[in-house]
N, C-alpha and C positions, 0 to 999 in steps of 0.2 A: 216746190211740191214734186216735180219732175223727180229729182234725186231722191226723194223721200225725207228730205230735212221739216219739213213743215208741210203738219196736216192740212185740209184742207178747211177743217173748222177752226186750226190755230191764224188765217189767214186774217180774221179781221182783227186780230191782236195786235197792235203796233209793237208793243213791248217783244210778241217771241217774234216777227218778224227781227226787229233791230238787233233779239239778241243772236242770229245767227251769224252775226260778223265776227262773234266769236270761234265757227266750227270751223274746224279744220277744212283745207282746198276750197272753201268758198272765197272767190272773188267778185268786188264790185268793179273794176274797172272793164271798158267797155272792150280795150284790145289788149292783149297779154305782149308785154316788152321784155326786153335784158332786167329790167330793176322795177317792174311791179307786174301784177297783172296774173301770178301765180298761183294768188291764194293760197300764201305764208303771210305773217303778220299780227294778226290780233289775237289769236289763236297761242301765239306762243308769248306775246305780252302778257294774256291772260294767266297761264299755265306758269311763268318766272312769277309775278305778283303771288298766284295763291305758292306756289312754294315757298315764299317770302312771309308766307301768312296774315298776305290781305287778299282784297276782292278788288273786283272792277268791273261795274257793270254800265248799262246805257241807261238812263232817264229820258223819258220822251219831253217835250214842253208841251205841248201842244196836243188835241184831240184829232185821229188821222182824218176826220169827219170833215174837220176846217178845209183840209188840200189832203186828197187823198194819194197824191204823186209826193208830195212831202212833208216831210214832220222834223222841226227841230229839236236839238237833243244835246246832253252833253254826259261824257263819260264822269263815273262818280267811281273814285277809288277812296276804301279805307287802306290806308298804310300803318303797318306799327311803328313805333315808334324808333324800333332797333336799324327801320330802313334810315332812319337820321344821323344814326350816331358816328361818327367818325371812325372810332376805334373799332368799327363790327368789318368784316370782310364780305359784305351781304351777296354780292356776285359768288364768290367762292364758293359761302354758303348754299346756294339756288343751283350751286352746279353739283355740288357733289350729293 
């Protein structure tokens, strides 16, 4: 809420909480190292998949009600079917 990412009516949302791990320079880790900690990451997993032309988003399990310090969850990606195919260049493609 500090940085302005999330209202403070959006707070009791678990879903747009979780889904901030998507935005850009937010990090969860607690100390910033050489190899994590910078908030880079899912942001740009996100951004390679939709130019791919899928999605990937958070699903919560659980109501934040149950433990309000945690909520289990798992990433749900639609992928097309072109990201399987052998003969596509899908990296190339997502870059240019």
């Amino acid at each position: 809420m500090a940085r302005g990412l999330l209202k403070a009516a959006d707070a009791a949302h678990g879903s747009k909480i979780a889904g901030l791990i998507f935005d850009s320079g937010l990090s969860t880790a607690n100390q910033v190292t050489d190899i994590s900690g910078r908030g880079v990451g899912m942001d740009a997993v996100k951004r390679y998949i939709q130019e791919c032309e899928g999605d990937i988003r958070i699903e919560l399990l659980e109501d934040r009600k149950t433990n309000p310090d945690y909520c289990p969850f798992r990433f749900v990606m639609d992928l097309p079917f072109h990201m399987f195919d052998d003969d596509q260049d899908v990296i190339g493609r997502a870059a240019a």
